[in-house]
C-alpha positions as CSV (number, residue, x, y, z in Angstrom):
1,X,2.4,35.5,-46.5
2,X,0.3,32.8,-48.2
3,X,2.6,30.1,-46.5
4,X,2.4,31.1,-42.9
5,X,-1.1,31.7,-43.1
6,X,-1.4,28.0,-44.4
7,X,1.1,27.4,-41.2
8,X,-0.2,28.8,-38.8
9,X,-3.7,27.4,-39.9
10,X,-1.8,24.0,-39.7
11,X,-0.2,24.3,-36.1
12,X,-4.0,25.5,-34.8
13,X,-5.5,22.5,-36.0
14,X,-3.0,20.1,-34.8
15,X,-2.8,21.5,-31.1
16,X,-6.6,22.1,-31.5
17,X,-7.4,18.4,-31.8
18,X,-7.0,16.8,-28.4
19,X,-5.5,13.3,-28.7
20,X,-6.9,10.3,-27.2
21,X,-5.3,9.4,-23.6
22,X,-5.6,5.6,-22.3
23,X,-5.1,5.1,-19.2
24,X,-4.5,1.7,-17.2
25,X,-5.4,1.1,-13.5
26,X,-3.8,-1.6,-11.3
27,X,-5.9,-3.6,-8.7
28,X,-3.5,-4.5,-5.5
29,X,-5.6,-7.4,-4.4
30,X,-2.3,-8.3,-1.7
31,X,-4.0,-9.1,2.0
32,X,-3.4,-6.6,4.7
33,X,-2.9,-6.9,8.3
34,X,-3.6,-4.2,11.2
35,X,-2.7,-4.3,14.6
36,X,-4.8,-3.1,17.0
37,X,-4.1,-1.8,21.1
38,X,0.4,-2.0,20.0
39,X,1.6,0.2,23.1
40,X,3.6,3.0,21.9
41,X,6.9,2.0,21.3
42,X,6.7,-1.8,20.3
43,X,7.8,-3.3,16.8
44,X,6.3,-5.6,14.3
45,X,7.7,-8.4,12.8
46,X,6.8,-10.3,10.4
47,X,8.8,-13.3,9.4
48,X,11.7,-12.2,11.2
49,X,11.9,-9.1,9.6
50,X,11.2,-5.7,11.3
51,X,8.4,-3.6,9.9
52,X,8.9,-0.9,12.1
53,X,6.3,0.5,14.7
54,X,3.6,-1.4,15.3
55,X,1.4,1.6,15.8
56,X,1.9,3.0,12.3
57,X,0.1,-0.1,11.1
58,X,-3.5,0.6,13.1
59,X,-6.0,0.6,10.2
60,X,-6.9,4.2,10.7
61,X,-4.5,5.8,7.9
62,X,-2.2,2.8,7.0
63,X,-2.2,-1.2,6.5
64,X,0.2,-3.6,6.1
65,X,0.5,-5.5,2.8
66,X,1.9,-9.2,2.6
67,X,2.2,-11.9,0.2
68,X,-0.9,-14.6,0.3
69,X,0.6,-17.1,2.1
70,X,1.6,-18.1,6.3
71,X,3.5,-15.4,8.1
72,X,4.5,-15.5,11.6
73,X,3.3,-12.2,13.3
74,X,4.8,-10.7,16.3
75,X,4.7,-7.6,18.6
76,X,7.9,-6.5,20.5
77,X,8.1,-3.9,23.3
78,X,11.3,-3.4,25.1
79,X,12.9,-6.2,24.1
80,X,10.4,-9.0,24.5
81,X,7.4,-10.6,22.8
82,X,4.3,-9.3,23.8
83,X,2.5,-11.0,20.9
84,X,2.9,-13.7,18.7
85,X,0.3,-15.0,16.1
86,X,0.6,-17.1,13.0
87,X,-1.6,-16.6,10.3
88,X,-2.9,-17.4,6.8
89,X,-3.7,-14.6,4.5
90,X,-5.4,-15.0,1.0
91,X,-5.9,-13.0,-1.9
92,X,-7.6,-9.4,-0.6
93,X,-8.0,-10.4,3.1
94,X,-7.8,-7.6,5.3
95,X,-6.6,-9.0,9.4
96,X,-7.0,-7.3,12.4
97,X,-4.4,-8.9,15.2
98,X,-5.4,-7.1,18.6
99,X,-2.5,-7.1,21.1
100,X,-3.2,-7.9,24.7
């Protein structure tokens, strides 16, 4: 009886005591681009490579992150380039390409 007394005192104090927690936080400091007045149903591309609709990227719930560095930024709608822009992005920037 003695023993799971001394046990059960044991497990209490062990689960009692709370542990100390570390956590670590990342900082994504990659530039962003948003493009502004896509029509509905054009593609971005950026270095060649298709992004997807150019209208998920508007800055209202979602950016685009890139690499620092020169990217060639374009806009397709039904087949042909509506917009074509190259830029440099550094560390953190946040561009807005409007489409005309």
């Amino acid at each position: 009886m003695k023993r799971m007394l001394v046990f059960f005192s044991i497990t209490i104090l062990v689960y009692g005591c709370s542990y100390p927690t570390s956590g670590v936080r990342v900082i994504d400091d990659r530039p962003s681009i948003v493009i502004q007045n896509a029509p509905i149903g054009s593609f971005l591309l950026v270095d060649g490579l298709n992004m997807g609709k150019a209208g998920l990227y508007d800055g209202r719930e979602r950016a685009l992150l890139l690499e620092p560095g020169t990217h060639q930024i374009e806009v397709m709608s039904q087949g042909n380039v509506i917009h074509s822009e190259r830029v440099f992005l550094g560390e953190g920037e946040l561009k807005t390409l409007k489409v005309h």
